[in-house]
N, CA, C and O atoms as a GROMACS GRO file, in nm:
protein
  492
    1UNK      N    1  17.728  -4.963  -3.743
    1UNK     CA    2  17.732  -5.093  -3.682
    1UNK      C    3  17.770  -5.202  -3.780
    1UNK      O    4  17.827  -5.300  -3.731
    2UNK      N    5  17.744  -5.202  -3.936
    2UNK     CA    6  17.732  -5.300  -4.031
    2UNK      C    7  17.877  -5.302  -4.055
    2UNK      O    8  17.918  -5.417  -4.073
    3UNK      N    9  17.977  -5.202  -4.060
    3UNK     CA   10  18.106  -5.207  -4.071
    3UNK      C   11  18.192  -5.284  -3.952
    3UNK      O   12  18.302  -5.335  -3.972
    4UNK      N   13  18.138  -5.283  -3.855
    4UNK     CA   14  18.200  -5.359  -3.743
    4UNK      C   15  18.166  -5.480  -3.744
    4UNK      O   16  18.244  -5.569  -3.711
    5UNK      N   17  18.025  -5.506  -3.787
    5UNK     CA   18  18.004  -5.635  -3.824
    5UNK      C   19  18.096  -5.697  -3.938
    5UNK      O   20  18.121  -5.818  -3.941
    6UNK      N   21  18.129  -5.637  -3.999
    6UNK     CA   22  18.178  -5.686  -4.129
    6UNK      C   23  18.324  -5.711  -4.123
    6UNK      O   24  18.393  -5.744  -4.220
    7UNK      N   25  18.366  -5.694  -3.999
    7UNK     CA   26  18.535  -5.633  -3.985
    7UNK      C   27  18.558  -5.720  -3.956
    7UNK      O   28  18.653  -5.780  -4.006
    8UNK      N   29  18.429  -5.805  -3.794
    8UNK     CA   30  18.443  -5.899  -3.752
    8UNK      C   31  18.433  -6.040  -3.796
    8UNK      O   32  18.494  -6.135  -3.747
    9UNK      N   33  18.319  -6.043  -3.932
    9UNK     CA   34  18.327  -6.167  -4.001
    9UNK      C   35  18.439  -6.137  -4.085
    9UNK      O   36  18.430  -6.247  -4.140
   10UNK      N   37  18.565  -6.068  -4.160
   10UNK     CA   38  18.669  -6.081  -4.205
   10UNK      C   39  18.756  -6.164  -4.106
   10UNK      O   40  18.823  -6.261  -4.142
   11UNK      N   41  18.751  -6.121  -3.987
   11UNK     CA   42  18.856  -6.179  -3.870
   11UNK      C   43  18.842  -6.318  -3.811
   11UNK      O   44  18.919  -6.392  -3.749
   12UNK      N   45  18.721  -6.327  -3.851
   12UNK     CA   46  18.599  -6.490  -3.808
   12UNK      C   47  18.739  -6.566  -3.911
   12UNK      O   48  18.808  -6.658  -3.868
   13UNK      N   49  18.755  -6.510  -4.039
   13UNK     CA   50  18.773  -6.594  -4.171
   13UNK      C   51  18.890  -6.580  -4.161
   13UNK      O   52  18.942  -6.667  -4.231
   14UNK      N   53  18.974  -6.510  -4.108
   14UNK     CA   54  19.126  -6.524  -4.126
   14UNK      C   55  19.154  -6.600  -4.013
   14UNK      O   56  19.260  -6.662  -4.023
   15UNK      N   57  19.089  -6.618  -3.903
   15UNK     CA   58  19.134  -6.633  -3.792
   15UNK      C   59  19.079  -6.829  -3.813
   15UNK      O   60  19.149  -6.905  -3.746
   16UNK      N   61  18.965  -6.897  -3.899
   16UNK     CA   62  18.957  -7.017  -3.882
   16UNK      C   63  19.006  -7.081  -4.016
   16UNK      O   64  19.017  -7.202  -4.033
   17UNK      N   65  19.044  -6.952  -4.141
   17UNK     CA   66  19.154  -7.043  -4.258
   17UNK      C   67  19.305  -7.066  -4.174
   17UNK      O   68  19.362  -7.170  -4.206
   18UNK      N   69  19.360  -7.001  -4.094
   18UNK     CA   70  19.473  -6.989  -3.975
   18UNK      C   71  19.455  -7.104  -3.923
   18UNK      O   72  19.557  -7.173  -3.928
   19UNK      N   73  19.336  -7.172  -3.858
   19UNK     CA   74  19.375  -7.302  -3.757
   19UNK      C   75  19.254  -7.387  -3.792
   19UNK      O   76  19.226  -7.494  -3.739
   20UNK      N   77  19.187  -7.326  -3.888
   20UNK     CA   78  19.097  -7.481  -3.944
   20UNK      C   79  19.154  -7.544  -4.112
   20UNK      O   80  19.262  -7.546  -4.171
   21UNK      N   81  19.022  -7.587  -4.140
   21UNK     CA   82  19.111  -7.630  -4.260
   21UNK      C   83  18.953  -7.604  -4.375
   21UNK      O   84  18.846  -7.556  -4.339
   22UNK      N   85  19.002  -7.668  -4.550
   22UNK     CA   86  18.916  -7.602  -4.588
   22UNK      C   87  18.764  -7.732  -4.579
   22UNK      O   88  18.772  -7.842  -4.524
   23UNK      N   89  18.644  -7.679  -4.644
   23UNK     CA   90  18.542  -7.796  -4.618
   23UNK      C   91  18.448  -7.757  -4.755
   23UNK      O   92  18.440  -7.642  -4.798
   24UNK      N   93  18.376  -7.876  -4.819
   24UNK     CA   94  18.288  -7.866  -4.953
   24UNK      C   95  18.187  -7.882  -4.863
   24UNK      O   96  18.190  -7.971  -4.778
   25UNK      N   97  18.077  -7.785  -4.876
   25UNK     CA   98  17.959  -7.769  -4.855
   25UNK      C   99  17.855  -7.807  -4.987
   25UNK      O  100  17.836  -7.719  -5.071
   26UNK      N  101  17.793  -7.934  -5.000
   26UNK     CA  102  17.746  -7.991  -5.129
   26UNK      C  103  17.587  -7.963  -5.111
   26UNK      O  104  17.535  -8.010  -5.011
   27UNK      N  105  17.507  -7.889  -5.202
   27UNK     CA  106  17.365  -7.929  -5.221
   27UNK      C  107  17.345  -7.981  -5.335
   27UNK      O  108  17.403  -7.949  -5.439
   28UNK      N  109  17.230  -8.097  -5.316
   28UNK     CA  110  17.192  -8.197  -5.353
   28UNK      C  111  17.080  -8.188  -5.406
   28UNK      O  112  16.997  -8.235  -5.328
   29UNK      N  113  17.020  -8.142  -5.523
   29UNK     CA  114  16.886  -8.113  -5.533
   29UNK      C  115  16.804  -8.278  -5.653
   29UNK      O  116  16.861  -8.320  -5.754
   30UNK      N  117  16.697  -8.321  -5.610
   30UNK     CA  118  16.673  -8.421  -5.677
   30UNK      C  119  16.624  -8.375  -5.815
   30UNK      O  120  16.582  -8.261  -5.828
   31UNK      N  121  16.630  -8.472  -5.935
   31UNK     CA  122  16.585  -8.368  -6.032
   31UNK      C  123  16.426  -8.404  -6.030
   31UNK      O  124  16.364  -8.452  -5.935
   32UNK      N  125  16.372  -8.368  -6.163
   32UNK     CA  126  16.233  -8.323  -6.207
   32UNK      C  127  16.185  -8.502  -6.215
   32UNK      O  128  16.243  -8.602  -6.258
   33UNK      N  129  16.078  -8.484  -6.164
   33UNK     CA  130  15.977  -8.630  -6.216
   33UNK      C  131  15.950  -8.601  -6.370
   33UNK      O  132  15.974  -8.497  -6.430
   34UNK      N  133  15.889  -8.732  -6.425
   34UNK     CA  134  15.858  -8.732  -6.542
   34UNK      C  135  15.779  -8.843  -6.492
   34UNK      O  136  15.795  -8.937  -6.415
   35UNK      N  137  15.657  -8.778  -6.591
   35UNK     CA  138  15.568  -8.864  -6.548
   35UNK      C  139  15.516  -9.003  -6.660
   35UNK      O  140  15.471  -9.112  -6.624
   36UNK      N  141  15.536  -8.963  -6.777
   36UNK     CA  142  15.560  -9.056  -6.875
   36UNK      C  143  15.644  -9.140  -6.870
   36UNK      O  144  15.630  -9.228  -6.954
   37UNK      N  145  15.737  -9.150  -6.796
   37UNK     CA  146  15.855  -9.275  -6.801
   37UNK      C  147  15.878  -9.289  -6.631
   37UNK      O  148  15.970  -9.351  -6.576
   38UNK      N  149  15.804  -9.238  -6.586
   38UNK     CA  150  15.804  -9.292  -6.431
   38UNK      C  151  15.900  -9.271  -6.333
   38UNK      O  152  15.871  -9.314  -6.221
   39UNK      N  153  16.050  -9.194  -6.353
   39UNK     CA  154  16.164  -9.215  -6.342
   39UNK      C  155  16.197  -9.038  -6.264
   39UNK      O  156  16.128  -8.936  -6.267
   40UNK      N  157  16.292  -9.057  -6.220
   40UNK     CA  158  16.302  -8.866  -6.228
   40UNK      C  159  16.493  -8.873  -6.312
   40UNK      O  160  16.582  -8.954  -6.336
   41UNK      N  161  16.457  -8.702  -6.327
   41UNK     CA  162  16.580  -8.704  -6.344
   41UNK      C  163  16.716  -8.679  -6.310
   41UNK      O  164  16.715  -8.648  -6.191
   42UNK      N  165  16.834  -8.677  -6.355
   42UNK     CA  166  16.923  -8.637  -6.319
   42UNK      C  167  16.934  -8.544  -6.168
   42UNK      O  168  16.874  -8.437  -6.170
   43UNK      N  169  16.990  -8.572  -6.069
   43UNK     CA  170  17.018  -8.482  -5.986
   43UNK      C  171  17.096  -8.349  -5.967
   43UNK      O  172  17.204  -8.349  -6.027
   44UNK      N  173  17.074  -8.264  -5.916
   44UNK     CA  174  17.152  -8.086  -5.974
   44UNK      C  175  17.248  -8.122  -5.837
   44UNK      O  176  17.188  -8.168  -5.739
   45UNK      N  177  17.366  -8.107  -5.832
   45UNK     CA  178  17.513  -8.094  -5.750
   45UNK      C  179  17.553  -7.949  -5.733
   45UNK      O  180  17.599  -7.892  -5.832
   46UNK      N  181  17.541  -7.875  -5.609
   46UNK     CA  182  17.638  -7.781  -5.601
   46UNK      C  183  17.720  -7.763  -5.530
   46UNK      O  184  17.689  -7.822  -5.426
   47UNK      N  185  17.818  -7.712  -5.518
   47UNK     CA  186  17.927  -7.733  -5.420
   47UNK      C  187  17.992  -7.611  -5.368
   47UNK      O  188  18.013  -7.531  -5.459
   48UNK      N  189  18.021  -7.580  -5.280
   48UNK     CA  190  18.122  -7.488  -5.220
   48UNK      C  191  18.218  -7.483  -5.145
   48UNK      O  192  18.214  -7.564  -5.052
   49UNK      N  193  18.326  -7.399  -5.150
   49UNK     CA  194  18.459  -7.444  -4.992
   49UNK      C  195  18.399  -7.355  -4.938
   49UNK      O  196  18.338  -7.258  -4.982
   50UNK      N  197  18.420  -7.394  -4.836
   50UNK     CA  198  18.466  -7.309  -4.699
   50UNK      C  199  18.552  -7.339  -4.592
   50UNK      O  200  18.575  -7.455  -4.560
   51UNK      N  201  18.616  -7.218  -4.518
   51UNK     CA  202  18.699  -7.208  -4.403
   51UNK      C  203  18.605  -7.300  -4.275
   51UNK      O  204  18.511  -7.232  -4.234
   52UNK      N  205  18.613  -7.419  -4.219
   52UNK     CA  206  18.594  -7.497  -4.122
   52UNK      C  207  18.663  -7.492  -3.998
   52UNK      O  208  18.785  -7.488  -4.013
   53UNK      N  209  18.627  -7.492  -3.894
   53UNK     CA  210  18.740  -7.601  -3.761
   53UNK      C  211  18.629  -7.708  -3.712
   53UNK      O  212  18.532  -7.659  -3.654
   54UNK      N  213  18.632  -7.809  -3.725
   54UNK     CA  214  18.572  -7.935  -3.667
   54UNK      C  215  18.587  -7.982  -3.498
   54UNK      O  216  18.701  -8.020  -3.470
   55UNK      N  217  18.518  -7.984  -3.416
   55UNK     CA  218  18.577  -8.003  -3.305
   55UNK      C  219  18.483  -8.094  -3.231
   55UNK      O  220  18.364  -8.088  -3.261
   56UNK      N  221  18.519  -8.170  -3.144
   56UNK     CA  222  18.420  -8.230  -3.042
   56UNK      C  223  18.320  -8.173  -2.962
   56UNK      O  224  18.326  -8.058  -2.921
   57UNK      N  225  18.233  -8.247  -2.941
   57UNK     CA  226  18.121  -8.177  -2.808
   57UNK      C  227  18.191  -8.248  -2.686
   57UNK      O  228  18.238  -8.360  -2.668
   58UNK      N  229  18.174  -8.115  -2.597
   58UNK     CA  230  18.206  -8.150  -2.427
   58UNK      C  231  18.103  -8.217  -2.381
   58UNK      O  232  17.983  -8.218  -2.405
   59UNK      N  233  18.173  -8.273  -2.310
   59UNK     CA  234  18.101  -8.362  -2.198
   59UNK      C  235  18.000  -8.276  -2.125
   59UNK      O  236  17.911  -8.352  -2.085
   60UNK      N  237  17.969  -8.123  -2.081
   60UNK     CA  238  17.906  -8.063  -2.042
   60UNK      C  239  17.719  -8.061  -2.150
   60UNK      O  240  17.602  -8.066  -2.112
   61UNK      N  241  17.799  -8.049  -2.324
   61UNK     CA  242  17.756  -8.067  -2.412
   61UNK      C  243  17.646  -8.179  -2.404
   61UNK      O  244  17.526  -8.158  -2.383
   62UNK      N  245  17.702  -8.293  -2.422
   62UNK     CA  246  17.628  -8.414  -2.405
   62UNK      C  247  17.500  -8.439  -2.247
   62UNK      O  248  17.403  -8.513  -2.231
   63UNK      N  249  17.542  -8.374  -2.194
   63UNK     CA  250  17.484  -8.330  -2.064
   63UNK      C  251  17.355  -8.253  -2.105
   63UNK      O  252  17.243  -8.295  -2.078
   64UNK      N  253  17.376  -8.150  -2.164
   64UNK     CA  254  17.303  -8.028  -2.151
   64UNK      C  255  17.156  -8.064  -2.281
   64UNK      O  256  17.036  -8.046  -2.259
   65UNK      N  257  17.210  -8.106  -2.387
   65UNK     CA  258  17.159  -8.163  -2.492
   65UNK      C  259  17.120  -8.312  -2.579
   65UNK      O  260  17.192  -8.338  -2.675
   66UNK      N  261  17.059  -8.363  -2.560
   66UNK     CA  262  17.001  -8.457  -2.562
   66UNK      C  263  16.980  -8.552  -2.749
   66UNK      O  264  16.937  -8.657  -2.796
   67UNK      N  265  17.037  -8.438  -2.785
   67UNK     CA  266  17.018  -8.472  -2.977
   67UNK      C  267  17.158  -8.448  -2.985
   67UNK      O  268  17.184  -8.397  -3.094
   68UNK      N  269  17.277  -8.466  -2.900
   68UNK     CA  270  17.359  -8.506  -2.959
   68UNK      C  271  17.402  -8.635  -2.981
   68UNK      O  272  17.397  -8.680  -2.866
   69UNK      N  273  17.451  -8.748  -3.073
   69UNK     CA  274  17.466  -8.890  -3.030
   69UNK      C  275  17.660  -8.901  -3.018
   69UNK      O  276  17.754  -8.826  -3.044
   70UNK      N  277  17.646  -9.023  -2.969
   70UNK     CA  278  17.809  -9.058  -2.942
   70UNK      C  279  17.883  -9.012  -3.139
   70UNK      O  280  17.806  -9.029  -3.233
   71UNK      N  281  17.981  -8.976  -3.157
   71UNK     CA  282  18.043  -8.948  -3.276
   71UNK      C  283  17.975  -8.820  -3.356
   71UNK      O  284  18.018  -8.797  -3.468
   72UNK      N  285  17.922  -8.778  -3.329
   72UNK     CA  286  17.860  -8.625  -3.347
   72UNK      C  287  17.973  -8.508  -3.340
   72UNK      O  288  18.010  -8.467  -3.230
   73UNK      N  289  18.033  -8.450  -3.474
   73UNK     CA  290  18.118  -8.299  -3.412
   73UNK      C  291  18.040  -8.200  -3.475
   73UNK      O  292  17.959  -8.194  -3.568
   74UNK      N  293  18.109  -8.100  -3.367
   74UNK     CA  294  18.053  -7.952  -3.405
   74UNK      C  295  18.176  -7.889  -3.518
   74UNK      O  296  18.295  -7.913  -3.501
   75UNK      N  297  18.136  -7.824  -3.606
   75UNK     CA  298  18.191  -7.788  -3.747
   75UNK      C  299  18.104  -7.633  -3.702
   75UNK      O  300  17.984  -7.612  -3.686
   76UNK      N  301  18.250  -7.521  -3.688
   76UNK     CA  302  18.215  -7.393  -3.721
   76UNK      C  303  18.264  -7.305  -3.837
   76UNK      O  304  18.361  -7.229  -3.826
   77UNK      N  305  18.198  -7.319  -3.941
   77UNK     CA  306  18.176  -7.269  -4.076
   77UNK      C  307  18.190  -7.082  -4.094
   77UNK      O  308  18.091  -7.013  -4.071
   78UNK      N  309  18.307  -7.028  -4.130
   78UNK     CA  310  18.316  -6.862  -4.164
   78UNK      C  311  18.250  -6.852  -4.253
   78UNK      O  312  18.275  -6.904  -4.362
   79UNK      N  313  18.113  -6.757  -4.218
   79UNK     CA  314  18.008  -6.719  -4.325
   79UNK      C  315  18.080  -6.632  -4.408
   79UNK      O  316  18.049  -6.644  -4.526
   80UNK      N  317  18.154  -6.562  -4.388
   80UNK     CA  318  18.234  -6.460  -4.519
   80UNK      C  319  18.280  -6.529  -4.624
   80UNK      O  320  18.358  -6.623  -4.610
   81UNK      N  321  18.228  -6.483  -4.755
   81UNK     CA  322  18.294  -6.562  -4.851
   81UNK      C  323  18.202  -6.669  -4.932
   81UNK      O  324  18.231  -6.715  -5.042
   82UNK      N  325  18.083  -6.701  -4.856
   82UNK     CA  326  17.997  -6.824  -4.906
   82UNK      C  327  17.874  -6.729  -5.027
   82UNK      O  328  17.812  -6.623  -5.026
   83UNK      N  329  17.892  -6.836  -5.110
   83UNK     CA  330  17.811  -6.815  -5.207
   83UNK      C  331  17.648  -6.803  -5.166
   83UNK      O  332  17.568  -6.714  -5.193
   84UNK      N  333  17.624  -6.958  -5.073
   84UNK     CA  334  17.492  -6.951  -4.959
   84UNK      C  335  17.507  -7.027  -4.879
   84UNK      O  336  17.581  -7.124  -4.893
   85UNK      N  337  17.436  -7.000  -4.765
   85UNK     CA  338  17.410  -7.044  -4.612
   85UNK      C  339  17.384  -7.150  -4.636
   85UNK      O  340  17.286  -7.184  -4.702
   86UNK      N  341  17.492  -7.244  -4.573
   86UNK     CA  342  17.429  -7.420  -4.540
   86UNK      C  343  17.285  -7.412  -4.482
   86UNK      O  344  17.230  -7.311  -4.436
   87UNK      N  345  17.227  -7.554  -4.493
   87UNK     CA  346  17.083  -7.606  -4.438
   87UNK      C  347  17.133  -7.722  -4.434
   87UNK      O  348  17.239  -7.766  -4.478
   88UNK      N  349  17.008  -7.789  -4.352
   88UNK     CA  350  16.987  -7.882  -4.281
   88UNK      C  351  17.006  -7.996  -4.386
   88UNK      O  352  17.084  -8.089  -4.364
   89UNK      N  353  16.928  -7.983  -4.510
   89UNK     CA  354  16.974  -8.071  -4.670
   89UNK      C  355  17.085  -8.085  -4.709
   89UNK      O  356  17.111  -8.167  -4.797
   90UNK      N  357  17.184  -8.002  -4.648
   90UNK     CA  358  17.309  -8.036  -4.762
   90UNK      C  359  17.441  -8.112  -4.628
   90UNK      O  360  17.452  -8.107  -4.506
   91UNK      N  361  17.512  -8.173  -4.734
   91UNK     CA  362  17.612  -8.260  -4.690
   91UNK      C  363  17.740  -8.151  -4.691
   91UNK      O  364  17.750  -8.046  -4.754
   92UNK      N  365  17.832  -8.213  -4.602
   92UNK     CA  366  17.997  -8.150  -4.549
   92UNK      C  367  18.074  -8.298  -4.563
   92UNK      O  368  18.057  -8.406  -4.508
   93UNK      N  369  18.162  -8.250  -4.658
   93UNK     CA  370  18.283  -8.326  -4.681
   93UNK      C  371  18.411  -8.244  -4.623
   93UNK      O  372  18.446  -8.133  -4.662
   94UNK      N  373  18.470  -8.315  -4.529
   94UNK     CA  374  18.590  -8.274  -4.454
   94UNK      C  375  18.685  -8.404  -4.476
   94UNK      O  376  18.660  -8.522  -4.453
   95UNK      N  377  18.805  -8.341  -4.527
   95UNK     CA  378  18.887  -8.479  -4.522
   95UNK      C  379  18.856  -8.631  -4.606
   95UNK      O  380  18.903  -8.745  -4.595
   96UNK      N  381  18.756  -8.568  -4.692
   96UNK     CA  382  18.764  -8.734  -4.772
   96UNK      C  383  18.601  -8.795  -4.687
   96UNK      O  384  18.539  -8.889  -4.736
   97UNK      N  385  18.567  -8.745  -4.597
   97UNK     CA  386  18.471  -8.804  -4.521
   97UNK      C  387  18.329  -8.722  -4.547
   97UNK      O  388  18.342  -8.600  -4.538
   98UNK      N  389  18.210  -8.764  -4.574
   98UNK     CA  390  18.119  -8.706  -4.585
   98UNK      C  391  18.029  -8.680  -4.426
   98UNK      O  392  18.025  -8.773  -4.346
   99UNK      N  393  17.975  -8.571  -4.399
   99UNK     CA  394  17.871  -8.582  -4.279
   99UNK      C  395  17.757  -8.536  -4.324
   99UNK      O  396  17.762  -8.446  -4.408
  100UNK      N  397  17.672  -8.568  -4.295
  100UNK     CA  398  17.536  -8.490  -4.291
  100UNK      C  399  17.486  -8.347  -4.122
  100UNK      O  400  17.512  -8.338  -4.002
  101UNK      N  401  17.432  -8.292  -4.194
  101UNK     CA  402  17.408  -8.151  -4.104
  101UNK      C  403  17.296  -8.226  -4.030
  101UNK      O  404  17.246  -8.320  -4.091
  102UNK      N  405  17.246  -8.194  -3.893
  102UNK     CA  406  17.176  -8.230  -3.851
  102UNK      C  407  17.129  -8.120  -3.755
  102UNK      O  408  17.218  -8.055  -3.700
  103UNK      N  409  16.993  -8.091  -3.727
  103UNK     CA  410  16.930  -7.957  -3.612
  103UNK      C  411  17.035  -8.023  -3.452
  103UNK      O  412  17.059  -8.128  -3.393
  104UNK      N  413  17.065  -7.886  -3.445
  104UNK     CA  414  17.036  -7.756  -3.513
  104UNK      C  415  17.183  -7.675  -3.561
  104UNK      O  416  17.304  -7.682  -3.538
  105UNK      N  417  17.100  -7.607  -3.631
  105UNK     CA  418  17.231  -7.521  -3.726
  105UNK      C  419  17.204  -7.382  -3.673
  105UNK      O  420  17.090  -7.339  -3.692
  106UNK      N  421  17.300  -7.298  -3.602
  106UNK     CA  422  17.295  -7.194  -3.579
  106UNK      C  423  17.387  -7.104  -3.670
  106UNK      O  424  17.502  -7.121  -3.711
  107UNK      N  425  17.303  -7.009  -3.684
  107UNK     CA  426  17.405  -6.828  -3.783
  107UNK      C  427  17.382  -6.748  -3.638
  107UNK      O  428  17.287  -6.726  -3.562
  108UNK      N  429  17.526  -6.715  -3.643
  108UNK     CA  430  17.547  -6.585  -3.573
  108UNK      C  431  17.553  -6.491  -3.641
  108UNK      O  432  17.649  -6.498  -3.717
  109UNK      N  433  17.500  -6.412  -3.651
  109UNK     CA  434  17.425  -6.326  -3.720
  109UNK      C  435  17.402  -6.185  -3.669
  109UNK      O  436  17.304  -6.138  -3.726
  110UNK      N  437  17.465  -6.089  -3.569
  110UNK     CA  438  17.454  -5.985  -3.517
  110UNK      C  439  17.401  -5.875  -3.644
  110UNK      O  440  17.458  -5.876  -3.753
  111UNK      N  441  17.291  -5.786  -3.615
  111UNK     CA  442  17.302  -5.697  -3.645
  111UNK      C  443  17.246  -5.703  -3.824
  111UNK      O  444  17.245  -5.604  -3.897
  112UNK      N  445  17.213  -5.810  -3.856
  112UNK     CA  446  17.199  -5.876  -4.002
  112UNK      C  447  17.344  -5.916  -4.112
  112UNK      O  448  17.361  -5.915  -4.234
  113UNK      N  449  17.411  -5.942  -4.017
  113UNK     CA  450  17.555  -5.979  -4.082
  113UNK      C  451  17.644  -6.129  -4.044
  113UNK      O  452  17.753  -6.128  -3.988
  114UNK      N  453  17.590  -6.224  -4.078
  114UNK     CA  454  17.627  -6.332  -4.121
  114UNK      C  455  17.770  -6.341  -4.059
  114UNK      O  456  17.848  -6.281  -4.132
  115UNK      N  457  17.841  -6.402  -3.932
  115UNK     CA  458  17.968  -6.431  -3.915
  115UNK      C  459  18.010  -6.555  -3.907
  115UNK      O  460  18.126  -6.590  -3.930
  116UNK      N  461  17.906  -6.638  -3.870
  116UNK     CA  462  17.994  -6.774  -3.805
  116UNK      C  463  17.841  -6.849  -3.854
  116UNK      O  464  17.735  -6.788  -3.872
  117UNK      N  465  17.859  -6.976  -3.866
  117UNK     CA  466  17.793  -7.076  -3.894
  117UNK      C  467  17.817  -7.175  -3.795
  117UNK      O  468  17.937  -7.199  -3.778
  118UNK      N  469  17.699  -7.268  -3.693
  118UNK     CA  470  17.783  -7.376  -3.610
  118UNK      C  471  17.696  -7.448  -3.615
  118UNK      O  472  17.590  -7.436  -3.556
  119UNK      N  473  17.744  -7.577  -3.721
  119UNK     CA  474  17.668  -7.682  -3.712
  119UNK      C  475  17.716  -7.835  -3.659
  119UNK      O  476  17.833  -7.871  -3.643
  120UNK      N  477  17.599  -7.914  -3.635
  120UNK     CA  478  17.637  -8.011  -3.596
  120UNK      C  479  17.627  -8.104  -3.690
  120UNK      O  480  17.538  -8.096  -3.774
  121UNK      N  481  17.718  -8.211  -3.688
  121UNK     CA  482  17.744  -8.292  -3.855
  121UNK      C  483  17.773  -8.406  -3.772
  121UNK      O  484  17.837  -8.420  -3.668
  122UNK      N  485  17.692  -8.504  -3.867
  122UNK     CA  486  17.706  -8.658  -3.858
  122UNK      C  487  17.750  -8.738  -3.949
  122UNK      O  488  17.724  -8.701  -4.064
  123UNK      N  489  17.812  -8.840  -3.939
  123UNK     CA  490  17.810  -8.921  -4.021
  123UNK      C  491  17.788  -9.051  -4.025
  123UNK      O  492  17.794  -9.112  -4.132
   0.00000   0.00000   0.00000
């Protein structure tokens, strides 16, 4: 079964570098307090591409779900290839534009094999 899974997240990834485009998936980690100088420090940056397609929510969408707001897109992310799974903490830069991830973030995930990522991103 894990090979078919795996065939299919290859095809996830050829099929949305083909008609999406690429996207930096950034985590943001705050650094360490110090408690002697009151201050924290430096923040840790990590970054990753990934294969994206960005698209609107339907009007059925907005209907059905209630946490979406006006200017809200859905961003479906090819898990093949990622170093690690976006969360809810980290920011998507598409195009020069930053969004923030917002619940909920779904992994499709058949079978324990990671294919598709679909989150919803704000900015």
């Amino acid at each position: 079964m894990s090979a078919f899974y795996g065939r299919t997240a290859e095809t996830a990834l050829r099929l949305i570098t083909r008609f999406g485009q690429p996207v930096t998936i950034r985590d943001i980690k705050p650094g360490e307090y110090d408690p002697e100088t009151g201050s924290s420090g430096p923040e840790t940056v990590t970054e990753q591409t990934a294969q994206g397609i960005l698209l609107d929510f339907t009007g059925l969408e907005f209907q059905n779900n209630s946490l979406i707001k006006q200017g809200d897109k859905k961003l479906k992310v090819a898990a093949q290839g990622l170093e690690w799974a976006p969360d809810l903490l980290n920011k998507v830069v598409i195009q020069g534009r930053t969004w923030s991830i917002v619940p909920p973030l779904k992994e499709i995930n058949p079978a324990g094999t990671p294919i598709l990522y679909e989150l919803q991103v704000r900015s």
